[in-house]
C-alpha positions, 0 to 999 in steps of 0.5 A: 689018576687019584683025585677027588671032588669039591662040589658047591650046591646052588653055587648062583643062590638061584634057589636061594638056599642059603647065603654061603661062600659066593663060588669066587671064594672057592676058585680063589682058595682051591687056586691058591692051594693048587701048585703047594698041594700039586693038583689041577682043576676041572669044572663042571656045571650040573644043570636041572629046569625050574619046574614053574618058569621052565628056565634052565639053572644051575644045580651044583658046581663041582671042582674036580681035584685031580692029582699031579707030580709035585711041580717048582713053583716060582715066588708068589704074589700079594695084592695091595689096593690102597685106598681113602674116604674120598672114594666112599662112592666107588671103592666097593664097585672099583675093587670088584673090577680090580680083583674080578680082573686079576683073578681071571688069569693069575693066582695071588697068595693073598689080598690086601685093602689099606684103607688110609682115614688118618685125613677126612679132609684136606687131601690133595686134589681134593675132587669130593667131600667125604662120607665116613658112614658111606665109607664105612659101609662099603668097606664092610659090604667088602669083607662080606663078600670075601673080596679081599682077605684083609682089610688094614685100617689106619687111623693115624691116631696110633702114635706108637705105631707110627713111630715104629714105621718112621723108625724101621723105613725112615730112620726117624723117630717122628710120628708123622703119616704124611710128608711135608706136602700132604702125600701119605706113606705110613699106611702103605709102609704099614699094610708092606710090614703087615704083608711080609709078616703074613704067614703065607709069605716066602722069600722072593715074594712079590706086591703088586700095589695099585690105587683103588682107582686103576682099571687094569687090563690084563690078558696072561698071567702077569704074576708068573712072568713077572716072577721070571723078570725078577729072578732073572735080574737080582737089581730090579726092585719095581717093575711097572706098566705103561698106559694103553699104547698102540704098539707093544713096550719090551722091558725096558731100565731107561726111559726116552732120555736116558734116565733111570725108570723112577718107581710107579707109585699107581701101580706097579710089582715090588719085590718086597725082600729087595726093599727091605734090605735098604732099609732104614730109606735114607731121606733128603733132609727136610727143608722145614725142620718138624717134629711132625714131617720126616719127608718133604714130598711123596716117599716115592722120591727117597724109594728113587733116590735110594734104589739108585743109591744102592745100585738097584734099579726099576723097569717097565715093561707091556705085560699089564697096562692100566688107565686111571678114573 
């Protein structure tokens, strides 16, 4: 079979030659390129020992890119962590976990961290007080270390852009980034436009969008078994996960009463082209009229209200579980 060799030189900075693209960032690239270019990979590991303290390291890490026939692929996936300055202690830590755990056994197309510093203050179940220079820092500390491809930051100043994200979601021609009671929505409405104006984006293609703060646990490839529930059913627009269970939770559509599954905003697989088509969301009217708020509470309740509404619906199923910190 034709094929050839990608080979990285002291791929643990054991020698410290250079500061180069840490080996996370190949496996990450060469993994993306994989079913579009149609090749597999093997890995291999050349060792040498270190003449003065005689221990074993790592010399070369070499990607052997084997050719294969061109395969079908099924849609792809974007990954959207959302974040805010609350979290300038852990952010750097908890998307290291994030992104270290779903690499492990799935490929995303690209990765996305929102960082929402419209509010510094004042937040809803505020737990600490904010460190922006902190912040700032491990947000930087992040895009050195290639963890994600894009860091989105929305500073809620810009009213023009806020404007267009009410109009084009909402319906309404309001600046607002929050809703009546304090619940942000236009960075995540923003960093879903910047995701389906990426140029890697195709139709069908998922986001999985989670809090900073989930600890996921995964043991397959969730964004391939995701795509086929998908595909299969053209009414799921959200499918979530439940908390860690003793026993195993089949797809479901209804919950224990009976109910339609509301929309999981912790964590949860969008089909982006699905919601989009409902645009503009049509919003419960606001009970204390504002030209600064266009919803009263979290953007969740009108995505529910109008996913049934258009006779869509959200399921849950065992694929991935997460706990939140």
């Amino acid at each position: 079979m034709e094929g050839c060799a990608l080979v990285v030189e002291d791929p643990h900075c054991y020698r410290k030659i250079k500061a180069g693209r840490p080996l996370r960032f190949f496996k990450r690239h060469l993994s993306r390129q994989q079913v579009q270019l149609s090749f597999k990979i093997e890995q291999e590991e050349i060792v040498a020992i270190d003449e003065e303290s005689f221990q074993e390291y790592v010399t070369y890490h070499v990607f052997l890119l084997i050719s294969l026939d061109r395969i079908p692929t099924l849609p792809g996936c974007f990954l959207m962590i959302k974040s805010c300055p609350m979290e300038h202690e852990t952010i750097l830590s908890n998307v290291h976990k994030i992104v270290h755990s779903l690499e492990q056994t799935t490929t995303l197309k690209s990765i996305f961290l929102v960082a929402d510093t419209s509010k510094q203050d004042g937040f809803l179940r505020q737990y600490t007080s904010v460190d922006m220079h902190a912040y700032t820092t491990a947000l930087d500390k992040i895009i050195e270390e290639r963890l994600v491809d894009k860091l989105v930051i929305v500073d809620g100043k810009d009213s023009a852009q806020l404007f267009q994200v009410n109009n084009r979601w909402l319906g309404k021609s309001f600046a607002s980034s929050h809703s009546i009671t304090g619940q942000q929505y236009a960075s995540t409405m923003i960093g879903f436009d910047m995701i389906r104006n990426h140029p890697c984006f195709e139709p069908n293609d998922l986001v999985l969008q989670m809090d900073s703060d989930i600890i996921i646990k995964c043991n397959c490839d969730i964004i391939r078994q995701c795509a086929s529930i998908f595909e299969r059913d053209p009414s799921v627009v959200t499918f979530a996960f439940p908390i860690p269970s003793k026993g195993g939770v089949a797809l479901q559509h209804l919950d224990k009463a009976g109910k339609p599954f509301r929309f999981e905003i912790r964590c949860s697989f969008l089909h982006l082209d699905r919601l989009v088509a409902m645009l503009p969301l049509r919003a419960h009217d606001v009970k204390v009229p504002s030209e600064n708020y266009c919803i009263d509470n979290g953007w969740w309740h009108t995505l529910d209200y109008n996913i049934q509404l258009n006779g869509m619906k959200s399921c849950r199923g065992d694929l991935m579980q997460f706990l939140r910190q």
